[in-house]
Biopython code that builds the backbone (N, CA, C, O; Angstrom):
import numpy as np
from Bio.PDB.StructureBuilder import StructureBuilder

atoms = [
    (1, "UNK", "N", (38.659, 127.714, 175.537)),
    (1, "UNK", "CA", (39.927, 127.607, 174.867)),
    (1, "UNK", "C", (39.921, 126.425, 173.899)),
    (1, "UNK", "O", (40.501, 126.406, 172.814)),
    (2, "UNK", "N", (39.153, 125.390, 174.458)),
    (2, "UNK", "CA", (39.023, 124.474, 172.868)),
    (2, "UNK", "C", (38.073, 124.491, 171.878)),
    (2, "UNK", "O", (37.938, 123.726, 170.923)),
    (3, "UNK", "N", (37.391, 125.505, 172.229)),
    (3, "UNK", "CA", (36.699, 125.899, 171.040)),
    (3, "UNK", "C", (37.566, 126.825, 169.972)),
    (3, "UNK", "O", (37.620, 126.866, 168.743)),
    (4, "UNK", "N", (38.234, 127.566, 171.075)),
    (4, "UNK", "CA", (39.661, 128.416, 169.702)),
    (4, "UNK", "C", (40.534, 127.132, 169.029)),
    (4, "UNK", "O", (40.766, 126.993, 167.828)),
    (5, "UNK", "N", (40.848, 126.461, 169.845)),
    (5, "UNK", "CA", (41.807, 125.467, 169.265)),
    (5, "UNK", "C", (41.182, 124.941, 168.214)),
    (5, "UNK", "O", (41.795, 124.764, 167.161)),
    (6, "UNK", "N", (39.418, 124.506, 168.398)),
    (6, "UNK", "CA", (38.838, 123.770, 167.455)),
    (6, "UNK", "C", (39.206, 124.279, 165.820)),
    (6, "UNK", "O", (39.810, 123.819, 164.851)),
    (7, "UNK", "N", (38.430, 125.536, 166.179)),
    (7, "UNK", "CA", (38.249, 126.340, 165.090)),
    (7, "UNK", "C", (39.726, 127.141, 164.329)),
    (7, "UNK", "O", (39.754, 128.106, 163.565)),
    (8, "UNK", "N", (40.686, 126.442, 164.795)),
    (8, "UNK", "CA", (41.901, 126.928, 164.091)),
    (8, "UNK", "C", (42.555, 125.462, 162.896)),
    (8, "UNK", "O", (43.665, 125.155, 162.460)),
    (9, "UNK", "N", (41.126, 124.888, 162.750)),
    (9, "UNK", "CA", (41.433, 123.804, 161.547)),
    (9, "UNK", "C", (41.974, 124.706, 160.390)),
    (9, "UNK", "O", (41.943, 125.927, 160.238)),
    (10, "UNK", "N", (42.551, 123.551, 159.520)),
    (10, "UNK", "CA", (42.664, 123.895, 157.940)),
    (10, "UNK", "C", (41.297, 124.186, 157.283)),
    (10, "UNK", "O", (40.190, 123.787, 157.648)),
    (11, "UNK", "N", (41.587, 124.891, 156.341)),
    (11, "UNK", "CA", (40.273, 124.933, 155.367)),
    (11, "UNK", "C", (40.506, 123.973, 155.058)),
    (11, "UNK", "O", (39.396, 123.452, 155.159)),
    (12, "UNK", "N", (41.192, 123.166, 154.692)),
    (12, "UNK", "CA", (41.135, 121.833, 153.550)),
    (12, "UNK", "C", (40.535, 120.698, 154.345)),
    (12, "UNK", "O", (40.036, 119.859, 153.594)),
    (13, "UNK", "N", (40.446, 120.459, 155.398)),
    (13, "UNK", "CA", (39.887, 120.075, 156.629)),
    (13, "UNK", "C", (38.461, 119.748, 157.303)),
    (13, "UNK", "O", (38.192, 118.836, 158.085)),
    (14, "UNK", "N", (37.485, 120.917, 156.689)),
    (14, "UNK", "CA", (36.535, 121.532, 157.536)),
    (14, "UNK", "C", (35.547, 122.088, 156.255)),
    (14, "UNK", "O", (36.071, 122.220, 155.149)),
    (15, "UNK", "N", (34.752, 122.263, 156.359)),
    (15, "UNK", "CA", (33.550, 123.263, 155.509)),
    (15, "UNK", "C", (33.766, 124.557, 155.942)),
    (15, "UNK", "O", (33.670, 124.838, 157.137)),
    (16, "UNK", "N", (34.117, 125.579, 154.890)),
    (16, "UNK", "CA", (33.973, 127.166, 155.709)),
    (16, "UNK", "C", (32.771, 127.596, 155.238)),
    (16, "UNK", "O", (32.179, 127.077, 154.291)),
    (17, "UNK", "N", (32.368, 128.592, 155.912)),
    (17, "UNK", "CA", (31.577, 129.048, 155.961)),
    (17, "UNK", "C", (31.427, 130.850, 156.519)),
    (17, "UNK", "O", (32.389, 131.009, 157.270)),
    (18, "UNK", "N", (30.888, 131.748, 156.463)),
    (18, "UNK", "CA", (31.036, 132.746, 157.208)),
    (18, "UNK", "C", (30.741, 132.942, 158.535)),
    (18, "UNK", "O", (29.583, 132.761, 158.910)),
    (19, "UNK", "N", (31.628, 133.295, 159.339)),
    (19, "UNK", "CA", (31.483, 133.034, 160.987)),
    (19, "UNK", "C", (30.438, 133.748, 161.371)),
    (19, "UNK", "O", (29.994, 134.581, 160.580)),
    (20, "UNK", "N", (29.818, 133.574, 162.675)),
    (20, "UNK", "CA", (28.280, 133.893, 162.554)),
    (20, "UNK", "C", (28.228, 135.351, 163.291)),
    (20, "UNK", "O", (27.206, 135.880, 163.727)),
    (21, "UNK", "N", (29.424, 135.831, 163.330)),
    (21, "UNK", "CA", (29.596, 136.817, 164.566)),
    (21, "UNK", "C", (30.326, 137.909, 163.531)),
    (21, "UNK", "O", (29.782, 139.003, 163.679)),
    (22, "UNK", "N", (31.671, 137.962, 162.264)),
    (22, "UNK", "CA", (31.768, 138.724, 161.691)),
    (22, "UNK", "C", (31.882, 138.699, 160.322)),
    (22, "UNK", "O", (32.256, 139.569, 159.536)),
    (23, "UNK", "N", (31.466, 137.453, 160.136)),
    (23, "UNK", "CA", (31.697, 137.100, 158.349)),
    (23, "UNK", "C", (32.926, 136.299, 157.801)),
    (23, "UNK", "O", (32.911, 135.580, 156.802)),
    (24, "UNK", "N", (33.692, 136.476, 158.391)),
    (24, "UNK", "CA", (35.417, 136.151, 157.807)),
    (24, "UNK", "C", (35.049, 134.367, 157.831)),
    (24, "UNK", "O", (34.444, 133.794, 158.737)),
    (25, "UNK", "N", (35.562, 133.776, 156.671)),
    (25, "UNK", "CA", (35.622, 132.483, 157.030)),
    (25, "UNK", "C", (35.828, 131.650, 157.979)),
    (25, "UNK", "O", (36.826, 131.992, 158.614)),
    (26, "UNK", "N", (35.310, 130.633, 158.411)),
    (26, "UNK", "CA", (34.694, 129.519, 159.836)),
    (26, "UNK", "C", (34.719, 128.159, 159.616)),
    (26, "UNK", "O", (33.895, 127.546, 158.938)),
    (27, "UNK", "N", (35.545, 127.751, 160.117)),
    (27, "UNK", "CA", (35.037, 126.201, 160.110)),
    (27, "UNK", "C", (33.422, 126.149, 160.515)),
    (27, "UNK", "O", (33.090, 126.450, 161.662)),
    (28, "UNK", "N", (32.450, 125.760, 159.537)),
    (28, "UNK", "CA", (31.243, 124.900, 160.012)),
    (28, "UNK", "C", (30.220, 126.774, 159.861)),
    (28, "UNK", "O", (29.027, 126.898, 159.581)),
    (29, "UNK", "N", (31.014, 127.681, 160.096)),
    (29, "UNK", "CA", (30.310, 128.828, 160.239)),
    (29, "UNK", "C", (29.661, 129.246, 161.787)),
    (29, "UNK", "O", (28.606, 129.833, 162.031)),
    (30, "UNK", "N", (30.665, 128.732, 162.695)),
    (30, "UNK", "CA", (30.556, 128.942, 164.250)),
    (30, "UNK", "C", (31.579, 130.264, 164.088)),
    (30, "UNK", "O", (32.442, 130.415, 163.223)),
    (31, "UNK", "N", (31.143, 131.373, 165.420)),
    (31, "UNK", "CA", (32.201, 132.116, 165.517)),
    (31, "UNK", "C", (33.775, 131.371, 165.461)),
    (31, "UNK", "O", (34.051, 130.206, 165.750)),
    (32, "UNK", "N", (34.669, 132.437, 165.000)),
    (32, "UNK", "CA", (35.951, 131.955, 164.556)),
    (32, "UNK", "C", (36.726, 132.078, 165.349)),
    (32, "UNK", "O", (36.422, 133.066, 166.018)),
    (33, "UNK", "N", (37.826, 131.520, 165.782)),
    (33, "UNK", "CA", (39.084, 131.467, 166.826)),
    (33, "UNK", "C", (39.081, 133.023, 166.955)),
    (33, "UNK", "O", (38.851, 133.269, 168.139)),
    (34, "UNK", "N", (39.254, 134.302, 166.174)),
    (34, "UNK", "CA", (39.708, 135.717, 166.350)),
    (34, "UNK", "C", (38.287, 136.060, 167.121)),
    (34, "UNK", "O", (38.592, 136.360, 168.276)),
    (35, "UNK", "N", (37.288, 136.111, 166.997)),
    (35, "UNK", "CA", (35.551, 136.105, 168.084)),
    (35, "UNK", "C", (36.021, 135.825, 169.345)),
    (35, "UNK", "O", (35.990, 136.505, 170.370)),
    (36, "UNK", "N", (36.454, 134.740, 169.129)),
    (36, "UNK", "CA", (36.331, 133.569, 170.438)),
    (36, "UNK", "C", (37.114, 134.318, 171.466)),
    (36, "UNK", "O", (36.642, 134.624, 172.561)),
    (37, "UNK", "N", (38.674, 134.683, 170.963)),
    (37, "UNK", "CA", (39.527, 134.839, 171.454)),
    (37, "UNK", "C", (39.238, 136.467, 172.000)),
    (37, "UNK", "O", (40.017, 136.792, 172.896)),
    (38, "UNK", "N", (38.543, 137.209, 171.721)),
    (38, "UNK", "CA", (38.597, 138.838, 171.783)),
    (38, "UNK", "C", (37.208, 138.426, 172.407)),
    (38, "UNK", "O", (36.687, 139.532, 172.550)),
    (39, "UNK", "N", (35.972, 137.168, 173.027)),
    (39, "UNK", "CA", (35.292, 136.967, 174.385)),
    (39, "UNK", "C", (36.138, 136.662, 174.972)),
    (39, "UNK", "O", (36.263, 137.510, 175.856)),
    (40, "UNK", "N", (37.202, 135.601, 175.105)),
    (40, "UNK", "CA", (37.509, 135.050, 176.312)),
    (40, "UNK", "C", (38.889, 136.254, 176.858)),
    (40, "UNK", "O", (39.534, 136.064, 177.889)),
    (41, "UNK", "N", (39.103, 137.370, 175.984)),
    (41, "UNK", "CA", (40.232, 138.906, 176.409)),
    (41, "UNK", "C", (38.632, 139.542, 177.397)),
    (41, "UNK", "O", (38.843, 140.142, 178.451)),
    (42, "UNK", "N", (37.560, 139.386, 177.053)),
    (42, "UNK", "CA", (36.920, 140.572, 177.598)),
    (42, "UNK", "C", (36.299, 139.546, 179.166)),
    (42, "UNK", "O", (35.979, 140.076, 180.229)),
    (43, "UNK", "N", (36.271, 138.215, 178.921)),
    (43, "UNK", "CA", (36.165, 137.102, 180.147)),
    (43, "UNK", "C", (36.956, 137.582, 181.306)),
    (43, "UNK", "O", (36.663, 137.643, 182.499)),
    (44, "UNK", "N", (38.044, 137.911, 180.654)),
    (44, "UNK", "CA", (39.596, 137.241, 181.688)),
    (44, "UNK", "C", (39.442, 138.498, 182.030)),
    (44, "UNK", "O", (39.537, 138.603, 183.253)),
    (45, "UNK", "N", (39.132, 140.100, 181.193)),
    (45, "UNK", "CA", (39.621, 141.032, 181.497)),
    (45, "UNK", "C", (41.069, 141.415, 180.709)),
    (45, "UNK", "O", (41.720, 142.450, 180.847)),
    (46, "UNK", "N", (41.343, 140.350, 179.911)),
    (46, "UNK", "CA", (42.985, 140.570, 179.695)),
    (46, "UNK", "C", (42.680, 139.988, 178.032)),
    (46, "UNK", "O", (42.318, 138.871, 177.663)),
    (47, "UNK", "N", (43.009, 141.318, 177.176)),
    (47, "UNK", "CA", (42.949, 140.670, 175.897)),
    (47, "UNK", "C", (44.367, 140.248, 175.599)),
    (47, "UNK", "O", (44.684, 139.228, 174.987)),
    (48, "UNK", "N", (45.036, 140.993, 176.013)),
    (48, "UNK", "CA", (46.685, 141.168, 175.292)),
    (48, "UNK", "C", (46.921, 139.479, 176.048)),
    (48, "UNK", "O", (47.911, 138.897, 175.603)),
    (49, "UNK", "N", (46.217, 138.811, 176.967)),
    (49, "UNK", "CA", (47.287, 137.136, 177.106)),
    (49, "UNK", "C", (46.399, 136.525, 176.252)),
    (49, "UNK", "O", (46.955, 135.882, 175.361)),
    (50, "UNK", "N", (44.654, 136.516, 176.231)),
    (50, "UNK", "CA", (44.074, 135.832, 174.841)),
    (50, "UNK", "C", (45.296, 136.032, 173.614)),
    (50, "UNK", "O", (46.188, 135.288, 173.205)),
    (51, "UNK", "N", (44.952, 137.118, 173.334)),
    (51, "UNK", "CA", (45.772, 136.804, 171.953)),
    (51, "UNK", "C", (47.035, 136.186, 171.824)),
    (51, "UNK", "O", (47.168, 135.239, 171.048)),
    (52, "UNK", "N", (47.998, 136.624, 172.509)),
    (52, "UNK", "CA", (49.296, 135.934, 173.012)),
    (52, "UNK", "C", (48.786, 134.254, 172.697)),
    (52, "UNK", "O", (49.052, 133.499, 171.762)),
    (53, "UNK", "N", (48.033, 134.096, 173.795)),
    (53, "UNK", "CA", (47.546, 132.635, 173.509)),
    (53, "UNK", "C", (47.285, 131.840, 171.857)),
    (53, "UNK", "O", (47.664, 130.845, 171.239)),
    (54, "UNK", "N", (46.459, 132.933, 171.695)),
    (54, "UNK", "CA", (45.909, 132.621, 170.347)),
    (54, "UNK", "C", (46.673, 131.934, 169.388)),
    (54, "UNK", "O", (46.519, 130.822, 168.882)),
    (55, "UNK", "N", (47.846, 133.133, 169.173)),
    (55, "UNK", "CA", (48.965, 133.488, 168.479)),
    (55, "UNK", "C", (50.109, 132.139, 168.584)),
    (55, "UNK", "O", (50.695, 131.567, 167.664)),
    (56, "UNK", "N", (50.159, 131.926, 169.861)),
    (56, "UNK", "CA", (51.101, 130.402, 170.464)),
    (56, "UNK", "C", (50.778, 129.217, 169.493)),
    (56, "UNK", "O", (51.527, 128.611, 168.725)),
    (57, "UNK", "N", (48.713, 128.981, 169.893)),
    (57, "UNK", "CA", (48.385, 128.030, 169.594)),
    (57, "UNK", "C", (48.277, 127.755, 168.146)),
    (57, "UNK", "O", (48.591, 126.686, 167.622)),
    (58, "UNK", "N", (47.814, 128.784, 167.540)),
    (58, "UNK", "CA", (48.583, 128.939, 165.612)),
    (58, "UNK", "C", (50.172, 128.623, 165.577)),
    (58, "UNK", "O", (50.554, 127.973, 164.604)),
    (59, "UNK", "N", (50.802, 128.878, 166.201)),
    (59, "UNK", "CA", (52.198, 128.172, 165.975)),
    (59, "UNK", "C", (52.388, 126.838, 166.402)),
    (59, "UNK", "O", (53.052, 126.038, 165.743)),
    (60, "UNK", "N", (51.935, 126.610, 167.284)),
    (60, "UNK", "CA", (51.688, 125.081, 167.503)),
    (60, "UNK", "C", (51.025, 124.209, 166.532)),
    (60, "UNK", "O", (51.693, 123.251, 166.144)),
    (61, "UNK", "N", (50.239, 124.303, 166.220)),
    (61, "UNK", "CA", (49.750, 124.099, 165.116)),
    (61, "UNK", "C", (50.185, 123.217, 163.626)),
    (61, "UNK", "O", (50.161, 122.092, 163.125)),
    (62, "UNK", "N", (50.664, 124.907, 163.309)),
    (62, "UNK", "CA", (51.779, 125.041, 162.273)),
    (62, "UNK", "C", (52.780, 123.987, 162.413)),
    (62, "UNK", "O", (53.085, 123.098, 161.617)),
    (63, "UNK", "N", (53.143, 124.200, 163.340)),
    (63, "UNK", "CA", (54.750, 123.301, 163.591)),
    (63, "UNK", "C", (54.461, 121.925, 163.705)),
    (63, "UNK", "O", (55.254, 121.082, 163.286)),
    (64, "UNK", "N", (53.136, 121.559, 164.363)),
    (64, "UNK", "CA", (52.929, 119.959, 164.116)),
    (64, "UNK", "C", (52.554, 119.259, 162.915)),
    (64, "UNK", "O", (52.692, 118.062, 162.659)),
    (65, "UNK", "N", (51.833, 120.605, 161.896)),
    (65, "UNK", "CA", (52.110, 119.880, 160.712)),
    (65, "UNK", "C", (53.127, 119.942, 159.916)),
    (65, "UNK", "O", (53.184, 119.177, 158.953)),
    (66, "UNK", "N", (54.095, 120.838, 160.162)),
    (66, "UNK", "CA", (55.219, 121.252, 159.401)),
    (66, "UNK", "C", (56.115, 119.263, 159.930)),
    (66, "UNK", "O", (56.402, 118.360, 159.144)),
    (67, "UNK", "N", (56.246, 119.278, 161.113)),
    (67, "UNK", "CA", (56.767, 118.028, 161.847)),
    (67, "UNK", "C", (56.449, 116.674, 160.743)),
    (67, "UNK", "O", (57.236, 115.863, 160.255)),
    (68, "UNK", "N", (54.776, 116.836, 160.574)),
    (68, "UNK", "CA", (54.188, 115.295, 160.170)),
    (68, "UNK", "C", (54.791, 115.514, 159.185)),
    (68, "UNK", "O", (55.696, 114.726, 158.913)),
    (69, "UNK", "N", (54.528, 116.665, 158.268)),
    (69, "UNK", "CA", (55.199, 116.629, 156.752)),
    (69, "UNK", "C", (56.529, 116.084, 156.556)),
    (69, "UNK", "O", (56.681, 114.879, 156.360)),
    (70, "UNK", "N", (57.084, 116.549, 156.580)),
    (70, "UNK", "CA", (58.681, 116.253, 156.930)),
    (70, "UNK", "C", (59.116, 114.540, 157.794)),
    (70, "UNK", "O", (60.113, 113.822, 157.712)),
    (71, "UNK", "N", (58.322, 114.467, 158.275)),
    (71, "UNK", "CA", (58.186, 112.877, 158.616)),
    (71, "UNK", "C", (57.793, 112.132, 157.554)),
    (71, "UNK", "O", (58.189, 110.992, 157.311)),
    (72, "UNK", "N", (56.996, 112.782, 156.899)),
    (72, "UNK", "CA", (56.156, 112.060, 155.778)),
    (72, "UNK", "C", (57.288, 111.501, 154.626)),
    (72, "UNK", "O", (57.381, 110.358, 154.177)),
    (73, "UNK", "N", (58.117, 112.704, 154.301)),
    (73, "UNK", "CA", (58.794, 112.996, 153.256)),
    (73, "UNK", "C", (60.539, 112.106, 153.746)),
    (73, "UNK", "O", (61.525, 112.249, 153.024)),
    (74, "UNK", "N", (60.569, 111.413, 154.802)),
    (74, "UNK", "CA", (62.067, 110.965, 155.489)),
    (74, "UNK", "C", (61.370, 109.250, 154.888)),
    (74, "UNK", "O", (62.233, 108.711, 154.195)),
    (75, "UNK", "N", (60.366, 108.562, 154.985)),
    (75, "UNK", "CA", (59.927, 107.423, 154.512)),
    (75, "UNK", "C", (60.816, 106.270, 155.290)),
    (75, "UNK", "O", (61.190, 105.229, 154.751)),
    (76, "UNK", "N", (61.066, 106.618, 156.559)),
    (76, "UNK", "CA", (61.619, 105.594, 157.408)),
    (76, "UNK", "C", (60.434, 105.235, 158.079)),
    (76, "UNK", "O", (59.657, 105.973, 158.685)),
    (77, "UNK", "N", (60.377, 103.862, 157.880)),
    (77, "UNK", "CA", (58.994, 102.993, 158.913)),
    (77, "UNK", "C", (59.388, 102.469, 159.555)),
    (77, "UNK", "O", (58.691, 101.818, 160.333)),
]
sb = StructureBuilder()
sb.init_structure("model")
sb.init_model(0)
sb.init_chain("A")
sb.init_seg("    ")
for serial, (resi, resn, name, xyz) in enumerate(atoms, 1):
    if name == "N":
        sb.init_residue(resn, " ", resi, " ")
    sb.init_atom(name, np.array(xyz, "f"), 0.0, 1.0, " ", f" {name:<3s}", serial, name[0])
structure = sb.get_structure()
């Protein structure tokens, strides 16, 4: 699971590259969070909570930089 987390950097972030498993852009060119996540559905037996997961941790994400931004932009120190 922190290898999905890893690999759900920014491009602006990271070197892409094509993931080594289906092509689609990669941080570094390691399989990509969508790989990762559709082994650890066929691990568990359970794809539908991987992705769920997946899906969470992209919003998490999102929202912590949406947070910094908006912190950024208030200029109270």
């Amino acid at each position: 699971m922190d290898k999905i987390a890893y690999q759900l950097r920014p491009a602006s972030k990271t070197t892409m590259s094509p993931c080594a498993r289906c092509c689609r852009p990669s941080p570094g060119g390691q399989p990509c969070a969508k790989c990762l996540t559709d082994e650890l559905g066929s691990l568990i037996k359970n794809y539908g909570a991987a992705a769920r997961w997946l899906e969470s941790t992209k919003q998490a994400t999102q929202d912590a930089g949406t947070v910094l931004r908006y912190a950024s932009l208030t200029g109270d120190d």
